[in-house]
N, C-alpha and C positions, 0 to 999 in steps of 0.2 A: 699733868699740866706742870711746864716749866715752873719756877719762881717769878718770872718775869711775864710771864703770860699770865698769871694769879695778881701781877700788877697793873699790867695793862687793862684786865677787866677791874679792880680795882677803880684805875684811874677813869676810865669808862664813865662808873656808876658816878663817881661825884661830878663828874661832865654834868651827868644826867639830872641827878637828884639836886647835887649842891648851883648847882651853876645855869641848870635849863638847856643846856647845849647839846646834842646828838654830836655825838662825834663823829667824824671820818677815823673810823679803827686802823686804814693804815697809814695814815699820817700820825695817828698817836703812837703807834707802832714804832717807826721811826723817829720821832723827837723821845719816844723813851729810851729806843737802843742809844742817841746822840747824849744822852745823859751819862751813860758810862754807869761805870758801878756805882757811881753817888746814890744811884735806886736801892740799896742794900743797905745804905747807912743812915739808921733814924734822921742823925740829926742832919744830914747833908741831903734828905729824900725831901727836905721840907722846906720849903719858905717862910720866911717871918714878916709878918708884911707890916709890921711896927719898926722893925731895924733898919734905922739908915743902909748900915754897911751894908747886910745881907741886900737892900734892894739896890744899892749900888753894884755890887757883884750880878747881880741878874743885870742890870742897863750893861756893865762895860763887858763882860764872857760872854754874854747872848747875845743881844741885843746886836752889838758894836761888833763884836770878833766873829759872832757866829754868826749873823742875821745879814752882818755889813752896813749895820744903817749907821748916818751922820749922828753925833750926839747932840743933843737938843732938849728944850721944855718938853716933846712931842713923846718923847721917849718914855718922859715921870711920867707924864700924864699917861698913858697905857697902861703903864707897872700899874697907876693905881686906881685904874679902870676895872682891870683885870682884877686885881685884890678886891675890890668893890664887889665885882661881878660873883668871886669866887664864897666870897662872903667874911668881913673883918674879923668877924666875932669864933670864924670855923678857925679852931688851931691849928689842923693839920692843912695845910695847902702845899699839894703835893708840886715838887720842883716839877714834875712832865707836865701835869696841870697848866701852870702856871706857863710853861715853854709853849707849849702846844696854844693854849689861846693867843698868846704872844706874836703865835708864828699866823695865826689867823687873822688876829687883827691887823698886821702888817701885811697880808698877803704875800710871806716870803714860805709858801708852802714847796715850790721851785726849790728851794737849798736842801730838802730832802728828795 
């Protein structure tokens, strides 16, 4: 098993366990290969869902550039749906995680 398929089930399980969600495995598939190598790197594999900046970087790179949506209230309010969803208190919330429900609640599964 790749390294990246060891992440994708990875990010599966916290779908599962952290979040309640069944995944569609190849849409996770694809919003994690859309991650690039940041999956490799602790500190870039992960969201901070207390950081301004860090959650400003997921609205304006995802969201906006990758997703194409307008910028707006509509936007925060999702990020901190999702962080909600994923759970505040869980430290690690994995950047595909976080993309992939992102890309669900928008219904922009289409851009993969």
């Amino acid at each position: 098993m790749s390294k990246r398929d060891e992440l994708i089930t990875k990010y599966a399980s916290d779908l599962k366990d952290k979040c309640g969600i069944n995944p569609d495995m190849d849409l996770l598939k694809k919003v994690t290969i859309g991650c690039g190598p940041s999956i490799y790197n602790a500190d870039a594999a992960t969201v901070s869902g207390s950081d301004a900046k860090e959650l400003a970087t997921v609205k304006n790179n995802f969201l906006i550039k990758k997703l194409g949506l307008s910028d707006g209230p509509k936007l925060d309010e999702a990020i901190a749906s999702v962080i909600e969803t994923y759970g505040k208190s869980n430290r690690n919330k994995y950047r595909a995680v976080v993309y992939y429900m992102l890309t669900k609640h928008f219904g922009k599964e289409s851009i993969y």
